[in-house]
C-alpha positions in Angstrom: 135.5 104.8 86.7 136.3 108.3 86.3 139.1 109.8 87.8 139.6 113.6 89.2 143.7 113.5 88.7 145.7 111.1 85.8 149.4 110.8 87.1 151.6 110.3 83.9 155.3 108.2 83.3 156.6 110.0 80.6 159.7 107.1 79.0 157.5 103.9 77.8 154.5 105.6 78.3 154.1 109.1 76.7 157.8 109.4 75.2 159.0 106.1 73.3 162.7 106.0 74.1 163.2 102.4 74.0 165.1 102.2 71.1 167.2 105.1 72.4 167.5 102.8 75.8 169.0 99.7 73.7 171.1 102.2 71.3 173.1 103.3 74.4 173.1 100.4 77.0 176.4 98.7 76.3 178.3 102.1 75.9 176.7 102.8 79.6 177.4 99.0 80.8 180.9 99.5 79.6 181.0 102.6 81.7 179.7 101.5 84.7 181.0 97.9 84.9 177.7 95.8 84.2 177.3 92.9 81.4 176.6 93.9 77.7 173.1 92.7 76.4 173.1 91.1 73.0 170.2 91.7 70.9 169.1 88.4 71.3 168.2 89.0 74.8 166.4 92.3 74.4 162.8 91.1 74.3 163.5 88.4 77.2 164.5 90.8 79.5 161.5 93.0 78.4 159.1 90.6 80.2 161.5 90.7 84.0 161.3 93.3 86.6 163.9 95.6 86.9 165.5 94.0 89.3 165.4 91.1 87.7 167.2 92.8 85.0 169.8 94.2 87.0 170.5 90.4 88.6 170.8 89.4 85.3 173.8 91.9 84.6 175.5 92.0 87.6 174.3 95.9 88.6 174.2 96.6 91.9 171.7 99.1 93.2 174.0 101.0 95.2 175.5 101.8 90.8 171.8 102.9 90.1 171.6 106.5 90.8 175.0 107.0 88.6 173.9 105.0 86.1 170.5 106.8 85.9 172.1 110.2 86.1 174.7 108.9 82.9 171.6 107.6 81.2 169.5 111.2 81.5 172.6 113.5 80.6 173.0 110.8 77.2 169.1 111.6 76.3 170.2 115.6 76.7 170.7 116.1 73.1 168.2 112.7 71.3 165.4 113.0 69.2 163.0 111.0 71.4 159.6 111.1 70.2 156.0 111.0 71.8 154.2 108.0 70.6 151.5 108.4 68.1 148.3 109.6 69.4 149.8 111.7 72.7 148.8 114.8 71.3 145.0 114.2 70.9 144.6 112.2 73.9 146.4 114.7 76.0 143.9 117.3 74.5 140.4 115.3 74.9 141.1 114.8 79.0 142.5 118.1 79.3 139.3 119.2 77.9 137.3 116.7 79.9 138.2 118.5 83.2 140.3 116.1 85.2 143.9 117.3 86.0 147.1 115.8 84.4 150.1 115.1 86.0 153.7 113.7 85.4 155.8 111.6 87.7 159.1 110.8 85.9 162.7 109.3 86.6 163.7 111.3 83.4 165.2 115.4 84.1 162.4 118.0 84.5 164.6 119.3 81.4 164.3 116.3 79.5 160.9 115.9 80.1 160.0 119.3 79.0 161.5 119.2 75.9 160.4 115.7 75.0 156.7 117.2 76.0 156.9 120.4 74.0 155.6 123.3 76.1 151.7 122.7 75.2 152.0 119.3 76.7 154.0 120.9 79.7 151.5 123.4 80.0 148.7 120.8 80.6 150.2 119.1 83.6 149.4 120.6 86.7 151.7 118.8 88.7 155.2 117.5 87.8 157.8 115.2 90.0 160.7 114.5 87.9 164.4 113.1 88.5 162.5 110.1 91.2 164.2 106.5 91.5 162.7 104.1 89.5 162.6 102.7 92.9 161.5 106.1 94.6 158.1 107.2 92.4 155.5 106.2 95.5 156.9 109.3 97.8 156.7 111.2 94.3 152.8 110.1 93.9 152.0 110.8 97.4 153.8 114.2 97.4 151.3 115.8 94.1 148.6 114.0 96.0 148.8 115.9 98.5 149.5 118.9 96.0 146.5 118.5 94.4 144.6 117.8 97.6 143.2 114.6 95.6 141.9 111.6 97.5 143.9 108.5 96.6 141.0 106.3 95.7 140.1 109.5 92.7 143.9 109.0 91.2 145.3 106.4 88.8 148.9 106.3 87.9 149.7 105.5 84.6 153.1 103.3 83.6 154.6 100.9 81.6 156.8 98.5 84.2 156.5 96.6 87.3 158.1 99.8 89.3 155.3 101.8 88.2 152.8 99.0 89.6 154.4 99.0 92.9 154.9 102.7 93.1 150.9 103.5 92.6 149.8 100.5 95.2 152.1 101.4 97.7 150.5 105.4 97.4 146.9 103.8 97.3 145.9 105.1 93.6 145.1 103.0 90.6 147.5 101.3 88.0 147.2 101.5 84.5 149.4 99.7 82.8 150.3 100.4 78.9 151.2 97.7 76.3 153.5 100.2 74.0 156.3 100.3 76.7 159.5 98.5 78.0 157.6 95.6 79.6 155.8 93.3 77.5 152.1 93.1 77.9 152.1 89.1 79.3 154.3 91.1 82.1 152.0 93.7 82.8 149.4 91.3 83.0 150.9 89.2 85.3 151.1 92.6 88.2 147.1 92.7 87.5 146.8 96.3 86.8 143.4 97.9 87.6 143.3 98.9 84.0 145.5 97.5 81.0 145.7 100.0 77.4 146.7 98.2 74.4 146.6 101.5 72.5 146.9 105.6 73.1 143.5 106.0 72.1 142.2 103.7 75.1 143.2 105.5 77.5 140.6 108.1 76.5 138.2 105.9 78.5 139.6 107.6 81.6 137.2 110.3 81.3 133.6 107.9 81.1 
């Protein structure tokens, strides 16, 4: 179905900065006091939840908010590109009438930059700096921005976070295979859509 308003992640899902992620993990486990991941264990973890993950090495949530904010000021300065195909996709349901919107854990500053100011210019709502816990309040707040009925929204995300966060605000989930998780993941939270490439999700607007 067609939707009136397209709620955007931005890291895994417009902006790939997964290789930026891995490149700077240990220095940011040392840091913090959480286990090192060896490459070897990069793609496992890919298909586990974020909590999961942090089981796994030994990160308490009540670290998560300082390790988030360490992880945001180390992307300050990195070349982190969108993924191929952003651009024109961005454009065709911009032009299609629906509204675009971002809901990010990433800086508003980050997220600007990474977006360029066309891209920034298209959204018509932006919540950035949520929890990767904390994106459902986010949702609900442009919701109510954009006076948009729940059932006319769809949230669009690469992780299990994401899922949660768009059924617990009563929109859609549509999940992207180019992310962090690992599409047998994302299969496994039965999305109401599932993209396997940027050009797909130009069936939002039929």
């Amino acid at each position: 179905m067609p939707y009136d308003l397209i709620i955007f992640d931005l890291d895994g899902t417009l902006a790939d900065s997964f290789a930026f992620f891995v490149s700077v993990y240990n220095r940011l486990a040392d840091r913090h006091g959480f286990r090192r991941i060896a490459p070897a264990e990069i793609e496992a973890l890919r298909g586990r939840s974020a909590r999961e993950v942090m089981r796994h090495v030994g990160l308490p949530r009540w670290k998560l908010p300082c390790v988030a904010r360490s992880f945001v000021r180390t992307m300050h300065e990195a070349d982190i590109p969108l993924f191929a195909g952003i651009e024109p996709m961005l454009q065709r349901l911009q032009r299609s009438g629906v509204a675009l919107a971002l809901v990010s854990s990433n800086a508003v500053d980050n997220c600007r930059r990474i977006l360029g100011d066309a891209h920034w210019q298209r959204l018509a709502h932006v919540e950035c700096g949520a929890s990767i816990f904390g994106k459902r309040r986010r949702i609900v707040r442009i919701l109510r921005a954009a006076g948009t009925d729940p059932t006319r929204a769809i949230y669009i995300g690469d992780q299990a976070t994401d899922a949660d966060a768009a059924r617990r605000a009563g929109v859609a989930f549509g999940a992207v295979a180019w992310g962090y998780a690992t599409r047998l993941s994302l299969e496994r939270l039965r999305p109401t859509r599932l993209f396997d490439t940027v050009e797909d999700l130009a069936e939002l607007t039929a």
